[in-house]
ZAVOTI-153844 format. One record per residue (C-alpha): residue number from 1; x, y, z. Coordinates in Angstrom, 2 decimals. Each point is the difference from the previous one (the first is absolute). Example, Ala and Ser with C-alpha at 12.3 -4.5 7.8 and 13.67 -1.06 7.14 Angstrom:
<recs>
<rec pos="1" x="12.30" y="-4.50" z="7.80"/>
<rec pos="2" x="1.37" y="3.44" z="-0.66"/>
</recs>
This chain:
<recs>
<rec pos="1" x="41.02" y="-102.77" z="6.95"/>
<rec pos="2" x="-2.92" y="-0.57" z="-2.00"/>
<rec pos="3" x="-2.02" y="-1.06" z="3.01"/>
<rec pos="4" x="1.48" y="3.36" z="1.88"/>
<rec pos="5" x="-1.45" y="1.91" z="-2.43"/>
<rec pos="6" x="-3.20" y="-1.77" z="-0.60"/>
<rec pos="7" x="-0.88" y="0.94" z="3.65"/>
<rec pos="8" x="1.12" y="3.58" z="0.24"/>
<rec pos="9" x="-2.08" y="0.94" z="-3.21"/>
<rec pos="10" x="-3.02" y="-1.38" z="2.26"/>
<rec pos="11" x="1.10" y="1.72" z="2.88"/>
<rec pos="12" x="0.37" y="3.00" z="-2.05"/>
<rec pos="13" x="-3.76" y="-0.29" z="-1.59"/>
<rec pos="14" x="-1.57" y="-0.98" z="3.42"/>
<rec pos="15" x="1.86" y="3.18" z="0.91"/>
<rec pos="16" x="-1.46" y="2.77" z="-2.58"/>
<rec pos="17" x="-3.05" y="-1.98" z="-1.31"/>
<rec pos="18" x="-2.22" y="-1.14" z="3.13"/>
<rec pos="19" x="-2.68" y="1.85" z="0.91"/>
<rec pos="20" x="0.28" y="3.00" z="2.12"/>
<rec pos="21" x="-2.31" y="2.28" z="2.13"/>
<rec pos="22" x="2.20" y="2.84" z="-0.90"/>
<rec pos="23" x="-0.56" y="1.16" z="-3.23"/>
<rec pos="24" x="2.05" y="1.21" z="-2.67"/>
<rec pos="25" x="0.17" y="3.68" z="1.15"/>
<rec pos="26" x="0.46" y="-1.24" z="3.46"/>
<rec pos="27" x="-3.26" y="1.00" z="1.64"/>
<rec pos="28" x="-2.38" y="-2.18" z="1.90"/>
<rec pos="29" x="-3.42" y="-1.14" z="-2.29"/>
<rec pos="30" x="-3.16" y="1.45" z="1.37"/>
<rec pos="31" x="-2.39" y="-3.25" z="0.96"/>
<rec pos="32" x="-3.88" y="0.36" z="-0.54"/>
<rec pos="33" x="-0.56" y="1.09" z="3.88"/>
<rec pos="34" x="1.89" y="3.13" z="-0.22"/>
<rec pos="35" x="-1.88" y="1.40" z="-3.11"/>
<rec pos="36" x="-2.96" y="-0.67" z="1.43"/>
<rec pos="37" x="0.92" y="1.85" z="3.41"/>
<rec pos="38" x="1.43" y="2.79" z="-2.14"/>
<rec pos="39" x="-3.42" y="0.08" z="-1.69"/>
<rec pos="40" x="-2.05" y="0.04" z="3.12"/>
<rec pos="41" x="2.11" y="3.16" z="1.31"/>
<rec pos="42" x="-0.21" y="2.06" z="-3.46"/>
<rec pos="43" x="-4.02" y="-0.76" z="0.79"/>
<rec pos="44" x="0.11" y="1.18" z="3.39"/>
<rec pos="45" x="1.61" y="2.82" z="-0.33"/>
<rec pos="46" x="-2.26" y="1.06" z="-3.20"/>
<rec pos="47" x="-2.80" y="-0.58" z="2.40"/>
<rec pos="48" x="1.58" y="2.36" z="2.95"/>
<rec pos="49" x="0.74" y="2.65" z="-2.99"/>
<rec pos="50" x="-3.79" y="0.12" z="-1.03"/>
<rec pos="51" x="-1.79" y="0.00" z="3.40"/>
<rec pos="52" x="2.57" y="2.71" z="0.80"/>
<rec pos="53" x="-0.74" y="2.28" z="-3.14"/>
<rec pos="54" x="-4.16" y="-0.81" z="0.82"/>
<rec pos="55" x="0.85" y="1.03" z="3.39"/>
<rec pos="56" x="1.63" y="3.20" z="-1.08"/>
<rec pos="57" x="-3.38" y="0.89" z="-2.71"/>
<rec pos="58" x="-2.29" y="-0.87" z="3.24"/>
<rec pos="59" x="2.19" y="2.41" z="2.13"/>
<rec pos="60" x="0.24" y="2.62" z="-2.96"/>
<rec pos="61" x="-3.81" y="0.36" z="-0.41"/>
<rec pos="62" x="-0.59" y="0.45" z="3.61"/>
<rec pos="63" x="2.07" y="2.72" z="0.35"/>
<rec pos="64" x="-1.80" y="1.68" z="-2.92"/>
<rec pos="65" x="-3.57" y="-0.41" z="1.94"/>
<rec pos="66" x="2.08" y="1.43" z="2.78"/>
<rec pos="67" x="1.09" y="3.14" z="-1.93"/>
<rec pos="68" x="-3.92" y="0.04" z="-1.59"/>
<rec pos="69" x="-1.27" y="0.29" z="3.00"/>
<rec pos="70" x="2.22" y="2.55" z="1.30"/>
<rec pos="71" x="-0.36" y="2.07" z="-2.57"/>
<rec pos="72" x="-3.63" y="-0.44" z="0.31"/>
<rec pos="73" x="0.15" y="1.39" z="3.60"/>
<rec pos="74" x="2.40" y="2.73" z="-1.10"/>
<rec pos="75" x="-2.76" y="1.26" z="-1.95"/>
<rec pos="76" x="-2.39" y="-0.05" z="2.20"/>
<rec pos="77" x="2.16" y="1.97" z="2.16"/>
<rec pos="78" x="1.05" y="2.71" z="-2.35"/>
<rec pos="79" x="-4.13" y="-0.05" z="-0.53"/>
<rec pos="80" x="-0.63" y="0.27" z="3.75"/>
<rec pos="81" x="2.33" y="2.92" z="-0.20"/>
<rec pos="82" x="-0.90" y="2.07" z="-2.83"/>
<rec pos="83" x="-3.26" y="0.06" z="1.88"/>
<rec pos="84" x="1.30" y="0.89" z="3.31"/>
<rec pos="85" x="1.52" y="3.12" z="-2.28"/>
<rec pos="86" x="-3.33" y="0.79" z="-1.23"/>
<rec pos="87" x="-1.88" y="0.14" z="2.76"/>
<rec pos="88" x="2.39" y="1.88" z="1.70"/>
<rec pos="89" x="0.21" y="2.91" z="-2.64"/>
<rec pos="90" x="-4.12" y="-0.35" z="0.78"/>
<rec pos="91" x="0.53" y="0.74" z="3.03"/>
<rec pos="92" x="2.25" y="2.85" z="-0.76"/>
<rec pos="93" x="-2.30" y="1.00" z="-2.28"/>
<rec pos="94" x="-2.99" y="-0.34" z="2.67"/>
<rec pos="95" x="1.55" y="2.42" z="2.57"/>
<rec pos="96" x="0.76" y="2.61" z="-2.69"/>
<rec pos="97" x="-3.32" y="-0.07" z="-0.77"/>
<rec pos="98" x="-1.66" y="0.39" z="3.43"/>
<rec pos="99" x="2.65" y="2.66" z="0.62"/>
<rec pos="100" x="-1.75" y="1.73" z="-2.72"/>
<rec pos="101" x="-3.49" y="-0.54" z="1.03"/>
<rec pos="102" x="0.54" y="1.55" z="3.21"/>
<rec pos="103" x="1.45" y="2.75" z="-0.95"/>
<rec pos="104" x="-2.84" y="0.68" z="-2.86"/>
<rec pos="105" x="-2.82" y="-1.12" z="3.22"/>
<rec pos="106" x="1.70" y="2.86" z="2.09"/>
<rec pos="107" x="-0.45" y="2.26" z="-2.69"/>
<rec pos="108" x="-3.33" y="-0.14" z="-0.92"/>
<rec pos="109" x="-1.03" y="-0.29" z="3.49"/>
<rec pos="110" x="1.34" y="2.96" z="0.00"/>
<rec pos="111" x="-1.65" y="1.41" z="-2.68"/>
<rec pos="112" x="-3.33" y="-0.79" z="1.65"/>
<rec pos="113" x="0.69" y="1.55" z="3.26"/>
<rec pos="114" x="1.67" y="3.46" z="-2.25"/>
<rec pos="115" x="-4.35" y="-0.12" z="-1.67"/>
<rec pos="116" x="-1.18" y="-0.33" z="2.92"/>
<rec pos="117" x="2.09" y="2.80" z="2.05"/>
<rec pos="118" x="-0.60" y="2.33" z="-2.95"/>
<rec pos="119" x="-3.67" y="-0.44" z="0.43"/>
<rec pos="120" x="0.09" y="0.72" z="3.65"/>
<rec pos="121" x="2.39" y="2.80" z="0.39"/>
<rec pos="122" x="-0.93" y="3.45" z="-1.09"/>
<rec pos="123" x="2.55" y="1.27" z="-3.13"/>
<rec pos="124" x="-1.29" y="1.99" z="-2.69"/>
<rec pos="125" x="-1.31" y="-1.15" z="-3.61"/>
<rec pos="126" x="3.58" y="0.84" z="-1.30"/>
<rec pos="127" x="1.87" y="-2.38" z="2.66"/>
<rec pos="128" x="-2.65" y="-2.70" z="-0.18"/>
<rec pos="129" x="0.35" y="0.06" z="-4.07"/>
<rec pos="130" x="3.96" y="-0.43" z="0.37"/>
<rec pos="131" x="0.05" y="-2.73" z="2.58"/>
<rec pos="132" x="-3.09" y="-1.72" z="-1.72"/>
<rec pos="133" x="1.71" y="-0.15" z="-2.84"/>
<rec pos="134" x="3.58" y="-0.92" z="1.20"/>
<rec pos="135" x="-2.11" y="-3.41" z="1.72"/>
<rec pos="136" x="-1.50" y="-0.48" z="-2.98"/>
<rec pos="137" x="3.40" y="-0.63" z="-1.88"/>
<rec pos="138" x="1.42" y="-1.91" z="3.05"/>
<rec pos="139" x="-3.82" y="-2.27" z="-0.17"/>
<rec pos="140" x="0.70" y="-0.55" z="-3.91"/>
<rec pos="141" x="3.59" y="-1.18" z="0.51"/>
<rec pos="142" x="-0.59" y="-2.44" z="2.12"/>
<rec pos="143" x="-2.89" y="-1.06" z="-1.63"/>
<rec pos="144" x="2.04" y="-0.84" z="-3.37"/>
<rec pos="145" x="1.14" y="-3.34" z="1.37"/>
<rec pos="146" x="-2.01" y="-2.84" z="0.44"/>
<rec pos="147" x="0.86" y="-1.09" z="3.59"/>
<rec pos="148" x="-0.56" y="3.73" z="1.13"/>
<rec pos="149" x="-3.20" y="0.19" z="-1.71"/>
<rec pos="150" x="-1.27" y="-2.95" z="1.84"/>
<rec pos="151" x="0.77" y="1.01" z="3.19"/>
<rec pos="152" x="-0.95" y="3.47" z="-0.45"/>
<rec pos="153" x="-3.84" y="-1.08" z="-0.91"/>
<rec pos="154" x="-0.17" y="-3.13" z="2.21"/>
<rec pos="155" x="1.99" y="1.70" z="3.06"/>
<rec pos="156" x="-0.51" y="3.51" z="0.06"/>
<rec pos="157" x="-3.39" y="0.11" z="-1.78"/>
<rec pos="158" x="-2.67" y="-0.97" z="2.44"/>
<rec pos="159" x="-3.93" y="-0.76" z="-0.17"/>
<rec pos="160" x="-2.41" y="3.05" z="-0.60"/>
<rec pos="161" x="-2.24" y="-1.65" z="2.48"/>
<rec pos="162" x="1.55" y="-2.07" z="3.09"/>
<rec pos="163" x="-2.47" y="-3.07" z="-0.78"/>
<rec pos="164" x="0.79" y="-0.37" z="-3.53"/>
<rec pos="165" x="3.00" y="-2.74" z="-0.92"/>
<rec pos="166" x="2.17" y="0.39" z="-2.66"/>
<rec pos="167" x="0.94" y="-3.60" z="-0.32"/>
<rec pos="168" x="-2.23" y="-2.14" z="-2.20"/>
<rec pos="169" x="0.02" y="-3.55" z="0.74"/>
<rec pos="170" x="2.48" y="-2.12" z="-0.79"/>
<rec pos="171" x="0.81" y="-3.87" z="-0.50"/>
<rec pos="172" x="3.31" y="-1.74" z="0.21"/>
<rec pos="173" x="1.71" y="-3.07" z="-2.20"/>
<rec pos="174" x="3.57" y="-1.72" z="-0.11"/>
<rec pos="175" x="1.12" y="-0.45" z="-3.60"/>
<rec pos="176" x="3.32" y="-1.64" z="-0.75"/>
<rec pos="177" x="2.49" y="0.40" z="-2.86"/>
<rec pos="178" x="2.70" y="-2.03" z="-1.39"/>
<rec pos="179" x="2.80" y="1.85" z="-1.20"/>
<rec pos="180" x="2.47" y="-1.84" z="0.18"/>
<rec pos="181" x="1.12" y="-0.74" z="-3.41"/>
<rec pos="182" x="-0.52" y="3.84" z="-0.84"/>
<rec pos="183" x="-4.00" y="-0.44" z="-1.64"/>
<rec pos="184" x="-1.51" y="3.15" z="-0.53"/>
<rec pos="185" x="-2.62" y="1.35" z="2.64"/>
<rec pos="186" x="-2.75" y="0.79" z="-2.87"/>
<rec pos="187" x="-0.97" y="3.20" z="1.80"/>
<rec pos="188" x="-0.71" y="3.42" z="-0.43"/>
<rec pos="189" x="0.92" y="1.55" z="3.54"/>
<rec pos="190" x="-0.36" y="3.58" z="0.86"/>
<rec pos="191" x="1.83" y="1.26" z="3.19"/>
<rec pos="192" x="-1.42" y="3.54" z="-0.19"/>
<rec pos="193" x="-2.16" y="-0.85" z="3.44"/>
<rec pos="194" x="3.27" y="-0.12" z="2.04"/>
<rec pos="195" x="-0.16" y="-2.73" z="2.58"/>
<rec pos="196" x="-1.35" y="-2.96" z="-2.33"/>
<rec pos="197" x="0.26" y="-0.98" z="-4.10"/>
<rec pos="198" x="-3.55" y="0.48" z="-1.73"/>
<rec pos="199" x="-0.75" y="-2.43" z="-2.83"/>
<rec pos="200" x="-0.41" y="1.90" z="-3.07"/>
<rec pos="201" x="-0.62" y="-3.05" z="-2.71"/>
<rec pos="202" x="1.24" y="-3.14" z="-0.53"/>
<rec pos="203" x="2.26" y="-1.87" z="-2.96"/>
<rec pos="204" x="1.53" y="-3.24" z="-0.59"/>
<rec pos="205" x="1.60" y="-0.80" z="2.94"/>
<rec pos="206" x="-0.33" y="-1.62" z="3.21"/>
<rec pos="207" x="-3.40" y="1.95" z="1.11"/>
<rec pos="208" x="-1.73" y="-1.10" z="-2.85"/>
<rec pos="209" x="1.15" y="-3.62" z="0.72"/>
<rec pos="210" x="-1.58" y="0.34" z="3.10"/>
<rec pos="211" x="-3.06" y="1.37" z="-0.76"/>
<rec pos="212" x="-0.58" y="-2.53" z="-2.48"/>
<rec pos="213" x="0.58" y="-3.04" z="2.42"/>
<rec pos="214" x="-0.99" y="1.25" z="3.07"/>
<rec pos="215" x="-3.21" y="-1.35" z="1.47"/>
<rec pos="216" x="-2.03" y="0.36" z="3.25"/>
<rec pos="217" x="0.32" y="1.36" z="2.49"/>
<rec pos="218" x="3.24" y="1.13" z="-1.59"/>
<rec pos="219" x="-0.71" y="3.86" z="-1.29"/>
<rec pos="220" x="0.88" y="0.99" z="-3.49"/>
<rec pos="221" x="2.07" y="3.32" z="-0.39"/>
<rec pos="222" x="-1.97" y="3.03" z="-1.18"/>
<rec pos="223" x="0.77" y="3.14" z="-1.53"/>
<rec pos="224" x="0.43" y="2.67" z="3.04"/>
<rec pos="225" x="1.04" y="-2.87" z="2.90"/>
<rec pos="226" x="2.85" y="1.14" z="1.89"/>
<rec pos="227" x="3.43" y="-1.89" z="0.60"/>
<rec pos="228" x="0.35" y="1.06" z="3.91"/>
<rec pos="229" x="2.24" y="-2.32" z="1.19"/>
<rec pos="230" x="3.10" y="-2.02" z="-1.95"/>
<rec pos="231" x="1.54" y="-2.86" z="2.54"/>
<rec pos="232" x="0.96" y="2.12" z="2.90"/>
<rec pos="233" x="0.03" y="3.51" z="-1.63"/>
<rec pos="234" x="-2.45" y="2.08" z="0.07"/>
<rec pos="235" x="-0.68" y="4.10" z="0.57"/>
<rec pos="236" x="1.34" y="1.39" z="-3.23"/>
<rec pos="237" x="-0.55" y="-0.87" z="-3.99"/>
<rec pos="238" x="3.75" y="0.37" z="-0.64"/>
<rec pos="239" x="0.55" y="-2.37" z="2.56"/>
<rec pos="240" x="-2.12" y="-2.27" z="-0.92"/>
<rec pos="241" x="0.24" y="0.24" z="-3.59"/>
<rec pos="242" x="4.08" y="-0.45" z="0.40"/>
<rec pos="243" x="-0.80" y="-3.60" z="1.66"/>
<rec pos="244" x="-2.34" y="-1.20" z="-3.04"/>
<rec pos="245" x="2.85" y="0.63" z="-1.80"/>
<rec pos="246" x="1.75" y="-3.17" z="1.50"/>
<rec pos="247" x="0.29" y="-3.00" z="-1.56"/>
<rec pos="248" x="-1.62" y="-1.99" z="3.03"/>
<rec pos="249" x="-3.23" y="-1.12" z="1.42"/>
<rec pos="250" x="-1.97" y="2.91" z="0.85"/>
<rec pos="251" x="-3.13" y="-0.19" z="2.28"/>
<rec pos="252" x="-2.25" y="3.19" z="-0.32"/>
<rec pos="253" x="-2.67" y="1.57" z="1.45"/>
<rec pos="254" x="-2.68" y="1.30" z="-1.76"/>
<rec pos="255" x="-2.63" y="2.45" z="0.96"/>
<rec pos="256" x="-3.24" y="0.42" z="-1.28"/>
<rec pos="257" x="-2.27" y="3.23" z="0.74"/>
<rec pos="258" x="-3.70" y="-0.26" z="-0.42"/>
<rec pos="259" x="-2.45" y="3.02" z="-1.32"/>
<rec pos="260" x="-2.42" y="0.19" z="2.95"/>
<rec pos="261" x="-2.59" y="-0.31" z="-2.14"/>
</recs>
């Protein structure tokens, strides 16, 4: 009996005591090779995390050029446009005008030929004083604007003597104007001659920039020089002084009469 039970205490302690690979909560011991596998994955995928996120900054800031630079061109559309609108309402502006001027040209044409069929018809003092003075109103009328006064004594008024000019000599120059971030012309212009703008002085501006760097054979600006051209307008001072307005590049014409002495 003794011996019996000698040998199933041993059985029993062989039973509960050896060593195991299950442990006591009954799960399987991680070896050394699996953390280290785990380890490499948790790396990996840190690794696919980042370059994704850098991928997604690198993809973000393009699309902002992107939108930059189509809301750069945007802009320069909605400039392209405004200026479209401008020179259209010039152009508006432009007919009205010439409407105008013919209709004050037909008039004092006709003016000239009423003098002159008063002075060859036969009417007496009383019918000559009336219509005389009935022209002379319609003369004075026209006269008041600036355009019709230019025509009216550069058209219709003509040489006392068929040899004799009434143009003096005259000399041409380009002159060109940056206004495009709005700087102020620095000129005195006078647009009582109708058809061009007369220089009247000069201030801090643009002209006076000019004059001061401009060297030969450029021409300096002078009191009395005419603006007759502005880029493609030309033909009346409103016109033209409308388009120095602009906040652009202007190229100009400038005309210079000469005394004849």
């Amino acid at each position: 009996r003794r011996v019996e039970a000698t040998k199933a205490a041993e059985e029993s302690s062989s039973h509960f005591g050896g060593a195991s690979p299950v442990g006591m909560a009954g799960s399987p011991a991680k070896s050394p090779a699996n953390a280290a596998e785990a380890k490499k994955e948790v790396a990996i995928q840190k690794k696919r995390e980042e370059h994704s996120t850098s991928a997604g900054h690198e993809l973000l800031g393009k699309h902002s050029l992107m939108v930059a630079l189509i809301q750069q061109e945007l802009n320069l559309i909605r400039s392209d446009i405004e200026t479209v609108k401008q020179r259209v309402q010039v152009g508006h502006e432009s007919i009205g005008i010439l409407r105008e001027e013919m209709h004050r040209n037909s008039e004092a044409v006709s003016i000239k030929a009423g003098f002159l069929a008063m002075a060859l018809t036969d009417c007496t003092e009383a019918e000559r004083g009336r219509i005389h003075t009935m022209l002379k109103e319609k003369e004075k009328s026209i006269m008041g604007s600036a355009s019709g006064l230019l025509f009216y004594t550069t058209v219709i008024e003509q040489p006392q003597h068929m040899g004799e000019s009434v143009n003096l000599p005259a000399t041409h120059f380009a002159l060109e104007l940056d206004r495009t971030e709005g700087q102020v012309l620095g000129m005195k212009l006078s647009t009582t001659m109708g058809m061009c703008l007369v220089i009247e002085a000069f201030q801090d501006g643009l002209a006076r920039d000019y004059n001061m760097k401009c060297l030969p054979p450029q021409e300096p600006l002078r009191v009395k020089d005419r603006i007759v051209q502005v880029n493609e307008v030309r033909g009346f001072a409103a016109l033209l002084q409308r388009e120095l307005e602009l906040k652009k590049k202007h190229c100009c014409i400038v005309e210079r009469r000469h005394d004849r002495n």
